[in-house]
C-alpha positions, 0 to 999 in steps of 0.5 A: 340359094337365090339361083335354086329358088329360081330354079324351083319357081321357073320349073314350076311354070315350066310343068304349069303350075302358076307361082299363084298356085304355090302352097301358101302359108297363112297367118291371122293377127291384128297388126301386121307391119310391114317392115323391120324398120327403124319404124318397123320394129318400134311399131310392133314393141309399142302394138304388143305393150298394148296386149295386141297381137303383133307381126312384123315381116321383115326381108332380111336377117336383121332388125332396125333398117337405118340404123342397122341394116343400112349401116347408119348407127349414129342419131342425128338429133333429138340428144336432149329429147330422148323420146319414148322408145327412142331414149330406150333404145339409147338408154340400152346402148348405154348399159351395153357400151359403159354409158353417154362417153362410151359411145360419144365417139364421133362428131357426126352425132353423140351416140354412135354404135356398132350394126350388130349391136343395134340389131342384137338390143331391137332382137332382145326388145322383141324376145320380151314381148309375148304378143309379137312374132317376127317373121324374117326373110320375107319380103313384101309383095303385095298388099291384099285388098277389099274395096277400100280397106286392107286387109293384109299383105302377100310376101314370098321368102327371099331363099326358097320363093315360099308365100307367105299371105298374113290378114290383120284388122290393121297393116302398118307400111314400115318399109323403106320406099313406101311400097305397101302404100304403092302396092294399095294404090294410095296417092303419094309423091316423089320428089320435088313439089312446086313452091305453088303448091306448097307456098313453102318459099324454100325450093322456088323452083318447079316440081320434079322428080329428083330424090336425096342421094343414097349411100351405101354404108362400108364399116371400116376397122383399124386392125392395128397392123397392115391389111390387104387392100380389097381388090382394085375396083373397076374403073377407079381413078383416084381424082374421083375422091378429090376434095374430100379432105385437105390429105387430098386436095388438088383441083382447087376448082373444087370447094376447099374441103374443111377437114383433113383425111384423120378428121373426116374419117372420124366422123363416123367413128364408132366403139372398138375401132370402127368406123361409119364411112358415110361421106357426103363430100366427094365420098360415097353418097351417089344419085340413083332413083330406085324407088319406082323399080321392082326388088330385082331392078333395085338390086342390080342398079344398087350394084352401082351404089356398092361400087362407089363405096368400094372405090371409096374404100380403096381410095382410104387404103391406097391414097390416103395411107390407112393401111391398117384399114379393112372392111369390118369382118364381125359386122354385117352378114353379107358376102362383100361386107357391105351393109345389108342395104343401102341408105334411103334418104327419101322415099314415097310420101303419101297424101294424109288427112293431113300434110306437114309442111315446112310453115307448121315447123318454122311458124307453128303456131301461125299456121292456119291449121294448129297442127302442133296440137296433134304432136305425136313425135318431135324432132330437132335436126335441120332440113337436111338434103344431099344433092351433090351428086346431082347438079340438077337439084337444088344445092341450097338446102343443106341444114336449111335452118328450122326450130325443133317441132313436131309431127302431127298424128294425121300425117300417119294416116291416108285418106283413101283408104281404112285399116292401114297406117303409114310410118318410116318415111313415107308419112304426109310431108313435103320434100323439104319437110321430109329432110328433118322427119327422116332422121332416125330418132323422128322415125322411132318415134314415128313407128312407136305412134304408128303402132299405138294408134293401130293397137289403141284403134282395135282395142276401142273399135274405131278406125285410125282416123276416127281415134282420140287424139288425147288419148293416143297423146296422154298413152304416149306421154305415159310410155315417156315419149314427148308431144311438144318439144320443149328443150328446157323442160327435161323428162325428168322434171315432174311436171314434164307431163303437164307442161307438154299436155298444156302445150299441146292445148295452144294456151301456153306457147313455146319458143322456136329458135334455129340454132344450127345442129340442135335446134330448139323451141324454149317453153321458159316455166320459170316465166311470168304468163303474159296474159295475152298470148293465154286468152287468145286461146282460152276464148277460142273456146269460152268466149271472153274473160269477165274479169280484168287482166293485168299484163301477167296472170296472177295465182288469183286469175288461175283460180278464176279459170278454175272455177270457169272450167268447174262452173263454180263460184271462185270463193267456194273453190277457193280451198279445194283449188289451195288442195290442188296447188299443194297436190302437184307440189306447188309451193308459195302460194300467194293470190296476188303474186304472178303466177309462173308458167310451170305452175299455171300448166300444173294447176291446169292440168289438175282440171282435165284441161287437156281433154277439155281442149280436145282437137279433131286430127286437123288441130281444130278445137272440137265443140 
């Protein structure tokens, strides 16, 4: 089909019609993302919810990017935070699969799943929703560009060459690689920054180019009786997988492996006896920079990524024995059985209004910025770099130990330009920040904030960067989806939404602990409040108490704000602040008693203190 539409387009220039010249197909929307993505399709559920107009374009048959077309179905973090659309789409599998067990399968994560089936429930979200249109089979070329402002984006049908141009009041980048932000000139960077700019003091040494390893994904199935081994790929030689597994283990110059041939394939075992195989370890991860290269370099360069799996995939057969093992014949719609495309780990980053680095992660509330204010999505899994296939990058930042956090708003949104939104992962963060940020439940929940904030951005006529950040937090905490991220405080709790209102304000503060696979940051609401750490930021923005404060607040001292944020007297407000307390289902109500961290944020909460200590998208308190 791919050889006639060349065709199609090298007569057409032979005859002297111009590929500009070719008919086009026009559409008219008001958002348009870019992308099928993980971010993609998250981006258009939540734009439509809002009554918006939505398409997403996406090049190929399927939904869902990592976590489908590139074969990746298992989530990496974020299993006690299931956040907005993140905890839907899981909540799906679980209906699908027979619930949390059914599909806790492998030890790379707790969830794992089959492609199609991810792709099917991102098919069936879409179908509810009246207001998005998808667009399949179309890939992205061009953005289209006024001054300073995108106006839409050029795609051509990957079969048939057709064009496809599509003008919307907002563009969301959803793409893999970030190329609609290339494509609009936008600055960005790949790979590695100097610990000069940065001041990150994790990669020490200079600035260079070199990205993650990518991966292109095999999903294996035991048929249960023998299979014919695929054809012997070109060039195989068995000691190349040596030192993947203790089955397999000979130059003992090679790390010894820490799991044997049964262990490591379980890795990425998934329901009705299929298997991920996406192996790090003398696997089939492999270094190929393709970022920069057009659709057509890509494809043939990535033949190189496919041929590491297929050796791979013989190697599992021949030499490791598993002969009732064959590629998977019900999974993706490609001639070779491979994922529809590979894994990308990292891709452009482009330069935000702000930038996330790894300081506002390990040390967030010390940063000069207060970031974490501006929390639109949050994540828990450690910096995660695969660099063994390239000896030139540091090999030091493997799980590199972080607490959970969250990723501000204005890394969404560039500077240079209006009308575009930026999600998947080519948001403004640092290589190393981006190794936690790519992972799938950060960049769901990237793409459900990218699809609000264009959504909200048309309803309330402003641009992305001029929008309310309490508004765009409060819709997401409503869609369920979490802007602190608190550990101990699960969404089922009723005063969840409180306490990460609260939170974000700075006037009570978590705690960041790493803790290796599943980090946290500890909000403890059964806690007394230290005095101290809550008038360092209330006097930010009233100045100093004019009462005496004892080592821990009292319910006494939670009426006295109260009444400084109501300008009232503290005995006239006595009674309705009594209300308030029984209101948000507060009990033991004693003056002089220590007030809890959970009841202060509760109480708090009922006085708008949230809005009253709105931020500017840099996290600074606005006057």
């Amino acid at each position: 089909m791919k050889k006639h539409s060349l065709f199609l387009i090298l007569l057409m220039l032979h005859i002297g019609v111009s590929v500009a010249q070719m008919p086009i197909q026009r559409i008219q929307t008001q958002v348009l993302v870019i992308g099928g993505s993980a971010s993609g399709i998250s981006a258009g559920l939540q734009s439509a919810r809002m009554g918006v107009p939505t398409i997403v374009v996406e090049a190929t048959p399927w939904l869902g990017g990592m976590l489908t077309s590139a074969g990746v179905s298992a989530f990496d973090g974020n299993h006690a935070m299931p956040a907005g659309l993140f905890g839907e789409f899981r909540q799906r599998l679980y209906n699908y699969y027979g619930g949390a067990n059914a599909v806790s399968t492998g030890w790379v994560s707790n969830t794992l799943f089959e492609p199609h089936i991810g792709d099917s429930i991102f098919k069936a979200m879409a179908r509810q929703e009246k207001k998005l249109s998808i667009k399949y089979l179309y890939q992205f070329k061009e953005i289209i560009k006024e001054g300073n402002t995108i106006t839409g984006a050029l795609f051509y049908h990957v079969q048939n060459g057709a064009l496809l141009k599509v003008t919307a009041q907002r563009v969301i980048d959803a793409t893999e690689l970030g190329d609609a932000l290339a494509s609009a000139k936008i600055t960005y960077d790949l790979g590695m920054e100097s610990n000069d700019m940065t001041k990150e003091q994790v990669n020490l040494a200079g600035a260079n180019d070199i990205i993650q390893d990518i991966t292109y994904v095999a999903i294996l199935k035991d048929f249960g009786t023998p299979q014919a081994f695929i054809s012997r790929p070109a060039h195989y030689d068995s000691t190349e997988f040596d030192g993947s597994n203790t089955s397999f283990y000979k130059d003992t110059n090679r790390k010894r492996p820490s799991v044997d041939a049964k262990k490591m394939l379980e890795y990425g075992k998934m329901p009705n006896n299929k298997y991920m195989l996406n192996w790090p370890i003398y696997g089939n991860d492999i270094y190929l920079n393709v970022v920069e290269k057009t659709p057509k370099q890509r494809e043939e360069l990535l033949e190189q990524a496919k041929q590491q799996t297929l050796r791979f995939v013989y190697f599992i057969q021949k030499d490791l024995g598993f002969n009732n093992f064959s590629l998977a014949n019900d999974e993706f719609p490609t001639k070779d059985k491979l994922a529809l495309y590979p894994y990308h780990r990292e891709s452009r980053r482009m330069h935000g209004m702000v930038r996330m680095l790894v300081q506002h992660i390990s040390k967030p509330f010390d940063t000069p910025q207060s970031l974490y204010t501006t929390g639109i999505a949050v994540g828990d899994y450690p910096v995660d770099h695969h660099h063994k296939k390239n000896t030139a990058a540091p090999q030091h930042l493997e799980f590199f130990p972080v607490p959970s956090f969250n990723i501000p708003l204005g890394a969404l949104i560039p500077k240079e330009v209006s009308n575009f939104i930026v999600a998947e992962k080519s948001i403004s963060v640092s290589n190393i920040v981006n190794g936690t940020t790519r992972l799938q439940p950060c960049v769901i929940q990237i793409g459900q904030a990218a699809g609000l904030l264009a959504a909200q951005s048309i309803i309330d006529k402003v641009e992305p960067k001029a929008i309310s950040m309490r508004k765009i937090q409060k819709i997401l905490l409503d869609a369920n989806g979490y802007i602190m991220p608190y550990k101990d405080v699960p969404l089922q709790d009723k005063h969840f939404k409180a306490i990460q209102k609260i939170g974000a304000t700075g006037l009570l503060r978590g705690v960041g602990v790493p803790t290796g696979w599943a980090n946290a940051t500890y909000f403890y609401p059964n806690d007394k409040v230290v005095s101290k750490e809550f008038l360092a930021k209330w006097e930010q923005k009233f100045g100093a108490v004019e009462i005496n404060l004892a080592k821990d607040l009292s319910i006494q001292d939670a009426l006295y704000f109260a009444a400084k944020l109501t300008k009232s007297n503290p005995e006239i407000l006595k009674s309705i602040f009594e209300l308030k307390w029984k209101d948000c289902g507060l009990s033991n109500y004693d003056l002089q008693r220590p007030i809890l961290r959970y009841e202060l944020a509760a109480i708090l909460d009922q006085y708008n203190v949230f809005n009253i200590f709105d931020v500017d998208m840099y996290g600074f308190l606005k006057k």
